[in-house]
C-alpha positions in Angstrom: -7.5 36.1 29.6 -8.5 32.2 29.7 -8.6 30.8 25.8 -12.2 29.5 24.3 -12.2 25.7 25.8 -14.2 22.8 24.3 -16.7 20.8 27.1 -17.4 17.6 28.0 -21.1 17.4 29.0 -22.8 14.4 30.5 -26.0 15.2 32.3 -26.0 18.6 34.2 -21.6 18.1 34.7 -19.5 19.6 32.0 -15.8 20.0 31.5 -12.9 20.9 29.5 -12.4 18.1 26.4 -8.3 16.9 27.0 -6.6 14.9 24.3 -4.9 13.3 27.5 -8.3 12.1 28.3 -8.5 10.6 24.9 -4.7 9.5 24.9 -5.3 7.5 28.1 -8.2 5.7 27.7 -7.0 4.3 24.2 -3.6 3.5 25.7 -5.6 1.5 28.9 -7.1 -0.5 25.6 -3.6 -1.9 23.9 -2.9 1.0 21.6 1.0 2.5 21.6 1.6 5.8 22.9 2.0 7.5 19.6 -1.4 5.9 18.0 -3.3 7.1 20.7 -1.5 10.1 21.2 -2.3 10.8 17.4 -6.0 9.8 17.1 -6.5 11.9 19.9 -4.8 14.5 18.0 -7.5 14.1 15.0 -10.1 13.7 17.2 -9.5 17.2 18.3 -9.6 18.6 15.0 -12.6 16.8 14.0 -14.6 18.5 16.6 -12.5 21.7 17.3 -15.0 24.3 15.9 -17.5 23.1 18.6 -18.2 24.7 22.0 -19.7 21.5 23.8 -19.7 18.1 22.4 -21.6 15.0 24.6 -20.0 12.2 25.8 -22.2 10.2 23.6 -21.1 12.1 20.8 -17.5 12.3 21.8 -17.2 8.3 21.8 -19.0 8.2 18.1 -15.9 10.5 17.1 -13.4 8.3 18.4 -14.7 5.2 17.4 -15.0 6.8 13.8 -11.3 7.8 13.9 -10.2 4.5 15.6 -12.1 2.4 12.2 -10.6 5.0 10.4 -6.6 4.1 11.3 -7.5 1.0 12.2 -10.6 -1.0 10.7 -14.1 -1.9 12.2 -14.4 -3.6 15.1 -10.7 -2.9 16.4 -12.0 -1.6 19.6 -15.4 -3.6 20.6 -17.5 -2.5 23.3 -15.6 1.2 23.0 -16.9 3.9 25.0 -14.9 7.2 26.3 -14.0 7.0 30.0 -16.5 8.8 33.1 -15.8 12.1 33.3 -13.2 12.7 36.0 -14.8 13.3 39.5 -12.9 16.5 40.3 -12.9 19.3 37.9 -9.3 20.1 35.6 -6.2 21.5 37.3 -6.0 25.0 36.4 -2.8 26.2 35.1 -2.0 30.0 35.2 -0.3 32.0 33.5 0.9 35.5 33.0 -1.1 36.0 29.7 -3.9 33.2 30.2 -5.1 30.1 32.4 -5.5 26.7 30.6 -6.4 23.6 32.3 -3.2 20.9 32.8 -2.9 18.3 30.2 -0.9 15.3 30.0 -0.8 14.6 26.3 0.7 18.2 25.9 3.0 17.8 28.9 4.1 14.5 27.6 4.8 16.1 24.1 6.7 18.8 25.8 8.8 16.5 27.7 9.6 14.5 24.4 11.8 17.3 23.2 14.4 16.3 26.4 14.8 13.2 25.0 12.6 11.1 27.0 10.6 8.1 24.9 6.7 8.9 24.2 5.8 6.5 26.8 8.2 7.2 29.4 7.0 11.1 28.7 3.7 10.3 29.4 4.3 8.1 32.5 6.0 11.3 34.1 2.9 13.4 32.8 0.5 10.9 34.3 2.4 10.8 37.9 2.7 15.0 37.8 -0.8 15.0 38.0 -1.9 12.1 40.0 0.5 13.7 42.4 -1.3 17.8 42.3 -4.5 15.5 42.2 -3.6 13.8 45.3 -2.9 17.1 47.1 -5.8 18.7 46.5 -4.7 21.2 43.7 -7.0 23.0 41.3 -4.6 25.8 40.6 -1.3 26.0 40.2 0.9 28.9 38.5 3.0 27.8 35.4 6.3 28.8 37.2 5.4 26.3 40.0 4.4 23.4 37.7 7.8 24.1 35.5 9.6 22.9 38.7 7.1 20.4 40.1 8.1 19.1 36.3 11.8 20.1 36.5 11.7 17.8 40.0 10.0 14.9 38.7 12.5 14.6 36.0 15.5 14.4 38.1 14.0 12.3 40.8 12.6 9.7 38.5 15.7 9.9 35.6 18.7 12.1 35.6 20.5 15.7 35.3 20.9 15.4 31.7 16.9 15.0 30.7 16.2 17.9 33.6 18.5 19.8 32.0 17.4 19.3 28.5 13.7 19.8 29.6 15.0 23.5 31.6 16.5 24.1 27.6 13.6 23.8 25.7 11.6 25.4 27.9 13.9 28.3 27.9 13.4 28.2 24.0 9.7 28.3 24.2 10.0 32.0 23.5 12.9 32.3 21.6 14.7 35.9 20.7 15.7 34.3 17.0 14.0 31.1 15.2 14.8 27.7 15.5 15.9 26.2 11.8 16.9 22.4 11.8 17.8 21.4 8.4 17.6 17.3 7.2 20.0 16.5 4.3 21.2 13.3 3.1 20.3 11.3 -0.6 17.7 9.9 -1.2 15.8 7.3 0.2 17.7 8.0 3.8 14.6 8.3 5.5 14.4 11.9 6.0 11.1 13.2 5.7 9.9 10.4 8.5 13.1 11.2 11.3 12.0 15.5 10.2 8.5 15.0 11.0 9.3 12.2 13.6 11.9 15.1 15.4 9.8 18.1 14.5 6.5 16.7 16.3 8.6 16.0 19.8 10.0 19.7 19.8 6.6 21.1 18.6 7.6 23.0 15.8 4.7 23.1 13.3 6.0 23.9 10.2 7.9 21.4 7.8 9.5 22.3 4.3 10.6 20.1 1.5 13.4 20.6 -0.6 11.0 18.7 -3.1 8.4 21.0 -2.6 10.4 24.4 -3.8 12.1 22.2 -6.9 8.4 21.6 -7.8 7.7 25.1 -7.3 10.5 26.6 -9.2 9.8 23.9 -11.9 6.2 25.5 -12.8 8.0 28.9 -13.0 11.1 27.8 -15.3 10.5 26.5 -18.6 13.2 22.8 -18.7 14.5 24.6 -21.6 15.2 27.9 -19.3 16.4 25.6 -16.3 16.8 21.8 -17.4 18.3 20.8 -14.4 15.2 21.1 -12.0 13.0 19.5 -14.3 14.7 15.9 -13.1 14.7 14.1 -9.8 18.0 14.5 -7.6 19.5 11.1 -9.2 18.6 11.6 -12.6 19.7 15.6 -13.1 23.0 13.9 -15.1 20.4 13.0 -17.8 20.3 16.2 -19.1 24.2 16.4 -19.8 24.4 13.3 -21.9 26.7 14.0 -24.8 28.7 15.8 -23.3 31.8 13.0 -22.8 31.5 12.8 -19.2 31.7 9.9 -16.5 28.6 9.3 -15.4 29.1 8.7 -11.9 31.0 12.5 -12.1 28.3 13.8 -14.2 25.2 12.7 -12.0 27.2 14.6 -8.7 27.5 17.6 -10.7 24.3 17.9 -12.1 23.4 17.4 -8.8 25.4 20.3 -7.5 23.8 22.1 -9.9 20.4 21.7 -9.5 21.2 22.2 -5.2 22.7 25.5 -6.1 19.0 26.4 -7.8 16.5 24.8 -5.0 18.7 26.5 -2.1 17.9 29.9 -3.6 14.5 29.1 -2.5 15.8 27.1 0.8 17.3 30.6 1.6 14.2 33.0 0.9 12.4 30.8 3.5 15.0 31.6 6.2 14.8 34.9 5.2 10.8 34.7 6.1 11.2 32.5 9.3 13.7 34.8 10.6 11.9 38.2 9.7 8.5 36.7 11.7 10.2 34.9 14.1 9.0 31.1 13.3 10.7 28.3 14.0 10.9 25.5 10.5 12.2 22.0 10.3 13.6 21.6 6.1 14.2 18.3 4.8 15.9 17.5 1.1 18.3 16.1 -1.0 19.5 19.6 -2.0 20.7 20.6 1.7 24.1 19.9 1.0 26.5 21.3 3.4 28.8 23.7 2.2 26.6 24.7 -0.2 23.6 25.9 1.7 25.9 29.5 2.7 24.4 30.3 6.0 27.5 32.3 7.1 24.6 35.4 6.9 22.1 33.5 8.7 23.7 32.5 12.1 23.8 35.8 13.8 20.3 35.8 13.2 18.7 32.2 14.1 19.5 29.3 15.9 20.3 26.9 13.0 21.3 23.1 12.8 22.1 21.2 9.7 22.2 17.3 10.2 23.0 14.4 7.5 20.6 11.5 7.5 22.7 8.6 5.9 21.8 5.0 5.4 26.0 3.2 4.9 24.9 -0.7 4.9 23.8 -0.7 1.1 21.2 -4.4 1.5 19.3 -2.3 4.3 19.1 1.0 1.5 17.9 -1.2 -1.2 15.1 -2.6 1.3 13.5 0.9 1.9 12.6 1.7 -1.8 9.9 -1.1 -1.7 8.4 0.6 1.1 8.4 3.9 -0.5 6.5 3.0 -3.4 4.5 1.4 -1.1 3.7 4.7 0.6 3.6 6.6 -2.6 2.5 4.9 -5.7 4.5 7.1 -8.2 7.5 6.3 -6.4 8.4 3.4 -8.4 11.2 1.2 -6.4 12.6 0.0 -9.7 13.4 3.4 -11.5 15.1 3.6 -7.8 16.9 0.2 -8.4 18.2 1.5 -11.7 19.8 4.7 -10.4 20.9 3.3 -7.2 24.6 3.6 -8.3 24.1 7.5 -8.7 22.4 7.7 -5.3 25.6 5.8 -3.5 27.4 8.5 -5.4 25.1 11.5 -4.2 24.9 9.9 -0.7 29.0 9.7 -0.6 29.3 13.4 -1.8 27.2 14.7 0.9 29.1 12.9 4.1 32.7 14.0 2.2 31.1 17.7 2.2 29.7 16.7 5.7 32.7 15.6 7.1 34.4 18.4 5.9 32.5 21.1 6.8 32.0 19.3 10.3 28.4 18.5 10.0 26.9 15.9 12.2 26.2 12.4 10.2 23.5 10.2 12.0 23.3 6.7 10.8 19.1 5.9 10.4 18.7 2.3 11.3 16.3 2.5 13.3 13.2 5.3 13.7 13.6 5.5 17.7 17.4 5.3 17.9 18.0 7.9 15.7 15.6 10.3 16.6 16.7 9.8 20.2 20.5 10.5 18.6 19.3 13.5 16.7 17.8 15.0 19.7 20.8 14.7 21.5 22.9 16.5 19.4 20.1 19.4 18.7 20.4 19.9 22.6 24.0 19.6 22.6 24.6 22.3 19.6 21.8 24.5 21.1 23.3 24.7 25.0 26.4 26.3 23.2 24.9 28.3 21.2 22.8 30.3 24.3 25.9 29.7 26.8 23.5 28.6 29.7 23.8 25.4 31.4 23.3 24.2 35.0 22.4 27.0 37.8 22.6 29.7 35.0 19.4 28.3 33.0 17.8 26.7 36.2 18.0 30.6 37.2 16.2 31.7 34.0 13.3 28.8 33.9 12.2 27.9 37.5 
């Protein structure tokens, strides 16, 4: 059964609205990949609840969201593009027929490893190429290895491979959980949603976000230790004769072992309904996360985000408070000592346990690295490569 579409409709023509539509004409006009990929993206939810939107109308939504992310008069003389000449490609499939897309291609392609504009390159060429031969349908098993093809001829094995993966995973028998530790400041939160929007998964959890939880539901006399950020838990045990330097990575231990109760209830939930989750925190430390239990059960990768050169860790707290106003980059200055200490407690319990570290330095690299290694750790955990998964996808 083919899913409610949204049209196009210019005169007595109409056809299916595609972000790639969107994507391409703001990339044609000096935008990046990933800006126009993601106004198209709110462009789409501006004007989803609609059946049929004008092209008139669809290039005042743009321009609005383009002013919006990027000031007035950014784009002069803007206007949406003609409405293609021949109608969408039809995909179909077993349970419903969509029309071909490049900006969700591209997406999926991201997840081997290829870079957003190289990703959307090989989406463009796939379907100038089906345009080119004439084709308005063409069955989702055929496409996979038009795509599979255009991969290898254009890159190599290990991107075809990785693509044949993650397709493979599309419909998975257990969840996908990738789990983003490392102290604060690392740059988590931007390499988790950075990694989670190129494999698709749409849901994201904070460590943060269950401390503050837990912290409404415990009184600080009940539980003092949640009622303080990461760095400044050792507060709490003043008095007590202590090195501080010991005494902040124990009260941070601490206040880990609390958050991961709830870290471990969400697992718990993605697992019983089957939903794949990217978590990201401070309080993912391994060794203490215990997900011995959980392994039979999902397909689940912890990764350390670390930042080693200690001038280029200093740098990013500016930006933060930048980002966030309550994120003051002094009260960060002051406890940076403690947060070395936290960091260097993590990659000892990373190294031990055999966790993968990836140095952040830059955004690109180390998503690019983390993607690697996700694909690495998940081709031996389903024990398929080469003719054995080409068997199962194409």
């Amino acid at each position: 059964m083919a899913r409610d579409n949204l049209y196009v409709v210019e005169g007595d023509r109409k056809v299916p609205f595609l972000r790639g539509m969107v994507t391409h004409s703001l990339l044609e006009r000096g935008l990046t990949f990933e800006e126009a990929y993601e106004t198209a993206r709110e462009v789409r939810a501006r004007i989803r609840r609609r059946k049929t939107i004008t092209k008139a109308e669809l290039s005042k939504v743009v321009r609005s969201v383009v002013e919006k992310r990027f000031g007035k008069g950014y784009l002069n003389n803007f206007s949406t593009p003609p409405l293609p000449a021949r109608p969408a490609i039809l995909v179909t499939g077993q349970h419903q027929d969509f029309p071909f897309s490049k900006g969700i291609l591209s997406q999926s392609l991201q997840a081997s490893g290829l870079e957003p504009s190289s990703a959307y390159e090989v989406a463009r060429h796939i379907e100038d190429q089906l345009q080119k031969k004439g084709t308005a349908k063409i069955s989702s098993d055929k496409l996979r290895r038009v795509i599979y093809l255009t991969i290898l001829e254009n890159y190599d094995e290990r991107f075809a491979e990785r693509y044949l993966l993650w397709r493979y995973l599309k419909s998975p028998d257990r969840p996908l959980v990738i789990l983003f530790g490392g102290a604060t400041g690392t740059g988590k939160t931007t390499v988790a949603g950075e990694v989670a929007h190129r494999l698709g998964v749409g849901r994201i959890l904070a460590t943060d976000t269950i401390r503050q939880i837990m912290r409404t539901m415990f009184s600080k006399d009940l539980l003092p230790a949640i009622h303080y950020s990461s760095y400044e838990a050792w507060k709490e045990r003043e008095g007590l004769g202590e090195d501080r330097a010991e005494a902040a990575v124990e009260a941070f231990r601490e206040q880990s072992g609390r958050v991961l109760v709830g870290v471990r209830a969400m697992l718990e939930r993605a697992i019983h309904e089957n939903f794949s989750i990217v978590i990201e925190g401070v309080h993912l430390v391994p060794g203490l996360m215990e997900l011995d239990e959980f392994v039979d059960r999902a397909y689940i990768l912890p990764l350390v985000i670390s930042t080693l050169n200690k001038e280029a860790y200093l740098a990013r707290f500016p930006i933060r408070q930048r980002e966030a106003e309550n994120r003051s980059s002094e009260r960060y200055r002051q406890n940076f000592p403690y947060i070395l200490e936290i960091q260097n407690y993590i990659l000892e319990m990373a190294e031990h346990y055999e966790i993968p570290i990836v140095e952040n330095v830059n955004l690109d690299q180390t998503v690019s690295s983390i993607l690697s290694v996700i694909t690495n750790a998940l081709r031996e955990k389903v024990h398929l490569t080469g003719e054995d998964l080409r068997s199962r996808v194409l």
